[in-house]
C-alpha positions as CSV (number, residue, x, y, z in Angstrom):
1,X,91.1,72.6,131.2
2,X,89.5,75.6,132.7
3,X,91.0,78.7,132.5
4,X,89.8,80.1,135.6
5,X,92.6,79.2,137.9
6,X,95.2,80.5,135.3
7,X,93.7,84.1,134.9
8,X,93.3,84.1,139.1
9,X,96.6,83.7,138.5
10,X,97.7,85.8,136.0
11,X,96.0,88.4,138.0
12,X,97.7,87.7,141.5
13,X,101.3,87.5,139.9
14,X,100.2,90.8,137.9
15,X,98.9,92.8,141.3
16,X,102.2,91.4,142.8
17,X,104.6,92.6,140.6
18,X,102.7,96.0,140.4
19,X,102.9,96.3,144.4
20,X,106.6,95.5,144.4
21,X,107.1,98.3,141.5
22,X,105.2,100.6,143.2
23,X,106.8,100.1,146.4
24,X,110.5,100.7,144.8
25,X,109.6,103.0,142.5
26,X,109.5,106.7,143.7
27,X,105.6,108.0,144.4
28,X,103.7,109.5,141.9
29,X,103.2,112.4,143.7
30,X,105.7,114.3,145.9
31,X,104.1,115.4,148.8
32,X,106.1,118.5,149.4
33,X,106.2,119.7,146.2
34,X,102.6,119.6,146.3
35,X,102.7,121.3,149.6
36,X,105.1,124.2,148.0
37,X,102.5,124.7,145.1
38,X,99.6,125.1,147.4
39,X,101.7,127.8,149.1
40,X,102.9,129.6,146.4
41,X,100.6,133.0,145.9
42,X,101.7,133.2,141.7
43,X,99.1,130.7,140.7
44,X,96.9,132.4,137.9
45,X,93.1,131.8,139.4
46,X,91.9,130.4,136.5
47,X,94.3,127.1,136.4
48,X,93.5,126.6,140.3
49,X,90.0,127.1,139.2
50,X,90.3,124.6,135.9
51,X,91.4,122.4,138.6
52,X,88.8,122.3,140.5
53,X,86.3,121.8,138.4
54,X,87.5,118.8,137.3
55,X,86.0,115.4,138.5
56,X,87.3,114.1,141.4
57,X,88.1,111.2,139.7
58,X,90.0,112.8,137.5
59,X,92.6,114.6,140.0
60,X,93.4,111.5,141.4
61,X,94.1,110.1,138.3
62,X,95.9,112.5,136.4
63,X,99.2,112.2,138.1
64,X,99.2,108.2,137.3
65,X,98.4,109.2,133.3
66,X,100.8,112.1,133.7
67,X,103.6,109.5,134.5
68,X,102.2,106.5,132.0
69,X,102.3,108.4,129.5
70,X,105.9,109.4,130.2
71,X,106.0,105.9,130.3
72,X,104.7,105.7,126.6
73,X,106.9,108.3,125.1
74,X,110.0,106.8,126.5
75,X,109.6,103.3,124.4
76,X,108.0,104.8,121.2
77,X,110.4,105.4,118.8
78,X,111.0,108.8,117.6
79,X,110.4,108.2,114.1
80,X,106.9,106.6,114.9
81,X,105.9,109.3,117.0
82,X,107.0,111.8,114.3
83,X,104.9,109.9,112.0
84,X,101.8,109.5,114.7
85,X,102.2,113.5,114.7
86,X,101.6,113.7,111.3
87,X,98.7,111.5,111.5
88,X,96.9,113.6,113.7
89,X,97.5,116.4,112.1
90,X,96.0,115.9,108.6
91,X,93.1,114.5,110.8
92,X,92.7,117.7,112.7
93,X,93.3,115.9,115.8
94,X,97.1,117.3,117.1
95,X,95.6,120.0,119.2
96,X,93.1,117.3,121.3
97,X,95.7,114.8,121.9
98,X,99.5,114.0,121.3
99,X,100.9,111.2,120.2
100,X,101.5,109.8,123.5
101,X,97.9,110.2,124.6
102,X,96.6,108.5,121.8
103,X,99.2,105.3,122.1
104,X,97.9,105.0,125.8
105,X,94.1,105.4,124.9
106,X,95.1,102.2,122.3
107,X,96.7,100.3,125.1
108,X,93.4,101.1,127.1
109,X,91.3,99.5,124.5
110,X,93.2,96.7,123.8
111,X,93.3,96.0,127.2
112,X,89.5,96.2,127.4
113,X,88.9,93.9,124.3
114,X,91.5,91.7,126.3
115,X,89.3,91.3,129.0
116,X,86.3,91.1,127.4
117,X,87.3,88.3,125.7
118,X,88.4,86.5,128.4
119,X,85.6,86.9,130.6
120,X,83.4,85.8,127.3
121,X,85.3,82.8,127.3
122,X,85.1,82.4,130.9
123,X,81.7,82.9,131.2
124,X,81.0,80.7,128.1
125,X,82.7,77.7,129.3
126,X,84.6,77.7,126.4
127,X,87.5,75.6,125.4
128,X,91.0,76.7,125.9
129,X,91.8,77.4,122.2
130,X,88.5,79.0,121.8
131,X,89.2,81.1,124.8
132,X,92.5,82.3,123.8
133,X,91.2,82.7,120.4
134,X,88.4,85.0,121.6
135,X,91.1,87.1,123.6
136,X,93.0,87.5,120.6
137,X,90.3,88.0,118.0
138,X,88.9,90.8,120.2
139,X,92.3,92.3,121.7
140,X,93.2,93.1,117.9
141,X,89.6,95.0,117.6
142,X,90.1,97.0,120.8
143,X,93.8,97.9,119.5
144,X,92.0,99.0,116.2
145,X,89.8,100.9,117.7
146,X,91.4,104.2,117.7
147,X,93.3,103.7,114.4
148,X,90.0,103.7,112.7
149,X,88.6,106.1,114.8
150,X,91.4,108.6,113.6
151,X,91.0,107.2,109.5
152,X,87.7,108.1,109.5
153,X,88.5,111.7,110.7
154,X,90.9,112.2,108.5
155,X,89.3,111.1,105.7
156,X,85.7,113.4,106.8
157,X,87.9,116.6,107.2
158,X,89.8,115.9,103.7
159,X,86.0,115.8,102.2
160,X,85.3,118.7,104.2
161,X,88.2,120.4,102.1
162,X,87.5,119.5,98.8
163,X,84.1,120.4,99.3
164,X,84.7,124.1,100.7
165,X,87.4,124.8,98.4
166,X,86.1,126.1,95.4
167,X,83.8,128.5,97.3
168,X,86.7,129.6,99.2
169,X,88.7,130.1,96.4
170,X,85.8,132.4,94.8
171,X,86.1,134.5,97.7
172,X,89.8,135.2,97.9
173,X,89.6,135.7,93.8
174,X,86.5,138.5,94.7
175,X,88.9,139.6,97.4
176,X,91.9,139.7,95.7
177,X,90.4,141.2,92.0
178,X,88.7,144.2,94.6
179,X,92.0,145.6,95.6
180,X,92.7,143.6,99.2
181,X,95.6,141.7,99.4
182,X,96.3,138.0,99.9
183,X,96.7,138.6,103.7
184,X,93.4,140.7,103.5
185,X,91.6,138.2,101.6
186,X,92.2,135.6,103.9
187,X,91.0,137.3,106.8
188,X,87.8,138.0,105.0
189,X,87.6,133.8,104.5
190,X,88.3,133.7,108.0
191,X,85.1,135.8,109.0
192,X,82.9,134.3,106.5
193,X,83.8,130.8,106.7
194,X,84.0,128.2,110.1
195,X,85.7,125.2,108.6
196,X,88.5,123.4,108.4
197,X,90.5,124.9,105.3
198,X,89.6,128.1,107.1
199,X,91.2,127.8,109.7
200,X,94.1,126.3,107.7
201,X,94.4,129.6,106.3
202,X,94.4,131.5,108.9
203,X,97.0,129.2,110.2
204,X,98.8,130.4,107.8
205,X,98.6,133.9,107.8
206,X,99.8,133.9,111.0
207,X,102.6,131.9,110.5
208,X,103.7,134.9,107.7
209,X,102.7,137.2,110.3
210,X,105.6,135.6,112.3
211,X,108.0,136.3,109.7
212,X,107.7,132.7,107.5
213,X,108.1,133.4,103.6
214,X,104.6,133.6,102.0
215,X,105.8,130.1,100.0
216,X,107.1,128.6,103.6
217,X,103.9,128.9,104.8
218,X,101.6,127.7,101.6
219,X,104.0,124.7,101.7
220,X,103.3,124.2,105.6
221,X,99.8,124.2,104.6
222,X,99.9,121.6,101.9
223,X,101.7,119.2,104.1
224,X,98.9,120.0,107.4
225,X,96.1,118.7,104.7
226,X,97.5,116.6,102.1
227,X,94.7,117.0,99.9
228,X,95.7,117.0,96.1
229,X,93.7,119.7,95.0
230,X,94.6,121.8,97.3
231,X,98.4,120.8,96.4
232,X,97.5,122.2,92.6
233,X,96.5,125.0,94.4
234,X,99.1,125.8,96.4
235,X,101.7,125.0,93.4
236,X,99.7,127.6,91.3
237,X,99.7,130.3,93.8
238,X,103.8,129.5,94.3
239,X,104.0,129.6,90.6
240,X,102.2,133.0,89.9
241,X,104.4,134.3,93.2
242,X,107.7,133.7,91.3
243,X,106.6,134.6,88.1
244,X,105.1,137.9,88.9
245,X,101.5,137.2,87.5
246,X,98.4,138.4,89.0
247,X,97.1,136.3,92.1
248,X,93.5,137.4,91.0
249,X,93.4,136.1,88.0
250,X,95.1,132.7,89.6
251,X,92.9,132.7,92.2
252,X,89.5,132.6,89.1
253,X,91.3,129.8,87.3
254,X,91.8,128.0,90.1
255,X,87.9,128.0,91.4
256,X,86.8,127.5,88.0
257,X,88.9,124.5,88.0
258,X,88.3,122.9,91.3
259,X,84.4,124.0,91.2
260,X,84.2,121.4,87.6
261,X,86.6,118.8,89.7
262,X,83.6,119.2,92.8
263,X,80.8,118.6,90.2
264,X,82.6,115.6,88.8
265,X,83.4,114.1,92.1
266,X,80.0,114.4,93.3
267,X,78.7,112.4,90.2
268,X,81.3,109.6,90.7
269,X,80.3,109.1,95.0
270,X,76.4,109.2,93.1
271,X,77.5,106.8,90.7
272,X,78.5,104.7,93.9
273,X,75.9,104.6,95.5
274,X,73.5,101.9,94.0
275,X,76.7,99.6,94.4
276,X,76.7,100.7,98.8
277,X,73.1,100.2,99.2
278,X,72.8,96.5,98.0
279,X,73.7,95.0,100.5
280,X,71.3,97.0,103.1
281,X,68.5,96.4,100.3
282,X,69.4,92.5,100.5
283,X,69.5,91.8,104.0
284,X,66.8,94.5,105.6
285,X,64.6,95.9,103.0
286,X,63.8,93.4,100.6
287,X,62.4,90.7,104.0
288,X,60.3,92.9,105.3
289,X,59.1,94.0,102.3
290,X,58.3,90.0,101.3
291,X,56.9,89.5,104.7
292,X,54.3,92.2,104.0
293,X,53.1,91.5,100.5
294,X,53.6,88.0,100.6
295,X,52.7,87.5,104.4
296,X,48.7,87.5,104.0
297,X,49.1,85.3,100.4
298,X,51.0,82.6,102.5
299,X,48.7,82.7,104.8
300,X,45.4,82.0,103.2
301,X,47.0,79.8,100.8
302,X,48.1,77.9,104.2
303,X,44.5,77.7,105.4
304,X,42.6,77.0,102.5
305,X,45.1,73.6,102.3
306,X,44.2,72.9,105.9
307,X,40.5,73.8,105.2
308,X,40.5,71.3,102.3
309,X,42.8,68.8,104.4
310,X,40.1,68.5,106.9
């Protein structure tokens, strides 16, 4: 059975109930209050300018993906989009995107591998089962999409952190041992270093700035990153802040410490790498490299057997 008349279908009952919705609903943009903002004279310049800059495209899009993801953030649970949050967060991503934005890029993508895999099957002239297998199969990768998308940026700024740590830490320890404060020695990180356990820090200092207890915001910290070293870290400087001991002299232990952690953890990714480049070796080096040494051997071999043949 061809699946052709059901997606028509699908698609006409779809655009129908979509044309009823958005001919009940209320429209998704209100003509007078657009009317009022382009009369009002308290505009700043540079959002009417941001504005206008933008693809046209875009401006007659935005109110739809204002309103969708309103849409979004209505049936999320809380508790997942506290946990999304957090996500994003650690990954470095919270100030690109929110939680909602990212939920409706994963509908977009799922909705694409959808249809991808329906016109594959279409176009194929597959079977039924293999054409709802085919949706299915590449539905779920679209959906992924964006889950892996944010793994992977977690997990490159966590290695960012654990590799800029221990020179960090040197520089607060020179900092601090010179006579500057922990504030101070922060803001000399911050002016040295672009990364992201710099800005971290000065995250941080601002948040004391604000008023949050030094051990507030070292906490607040720990949970942005969740990187265990720079948990020992952040437990060591709590530590030496309750107990009265010198931060300096913290501060040397502590990069001494992470800087033999750093040489150890670069010797165990080495000690991994013969294992990773197996299978690249199998399947793309080692061919060509037969084809080429053993390419002119087969060959004359070949003719002298058909020389001799004839």
């Amino acid at each position: 059975m061809s699946l052709l008349p059901i997606a028509l279908g699908a698609l006409l009952g779809i655009s129908g109930i979509a044309v009823l919705v958005r001919a009940t609903a209320r429209p998704l943009v209100d003509i007078d209050a657009v009317l009022g903002e382009l009369d009002r004279t308290d505009v700043p310049v540079d959002e009417l300018t941001e504005r206008m800059e933008m693809p046209l495209l875009a401006r007659l899009l935005q109110p739809v993906g204002t309103r969708a993801i309103g849409l979004v953030k209505s049936l999320l649970p809380s508790n997942y989009q506290e946990r999304l949050r957090r996500k994003l967060i650690v990954a470095g991503l919270n100030e690109r995107m929110t939680p909602e934005e990212f939920i409706a890029i994963q509908v977009v993508t799922l909705a694409g591998g959808v249809l991808f895999g329906l016109v594959l099957g279409l176009a194929g002239g597959w079977s039924s089962t293999g054409s709802v297998r085919s949706v299915v199969i590449f539905g779920a990768l679209g959906g992924l999409v964006p889950t892996q998308i944010l793994q992977k940026s977690r997990e490159k700024r966590q290695v960012q952190i654990r590799k800029d740590l221990p020179d960090i830490l040197d520089l607060l320890a020179i900092s601090v041992e010179a006579g500057v404060g922990l504030e101070g020695a922060i803001e000399v990180v911050g002016q040295n270093f672009d990364t992201p356990l710099a800005h971290e820090l000065g995250r941080m200092l601002r948040e004391m700035e604000l008023g949050v207890a030094r051990r507030t915001a070292l906490q607040n910290m720990k949970a942005r990153i969740e990187v265990p070293d720079v948990s020992n870290f952040v437990l060591s400087l709590v530590q030496a802040d309750a107990l009265g001991m010198p931060i300096g002299r913290v501060l040397r232990a502590q990069a001494h410490e992470m800087r033999l952690k750093r040489r150890q953890w670069a010797r165990e990714r080495a000690g991994k790498l013969p294992v990773k480049i197996i299978f690249p070796l199998v399947m793309f080096i080692l061919p060509a490299l037969f084809v080429i040494v053993l390419g002119p051997a087969v060959m004359s071999i070949s003719h002298q057997i058909l020389h001799h043949g004839h």
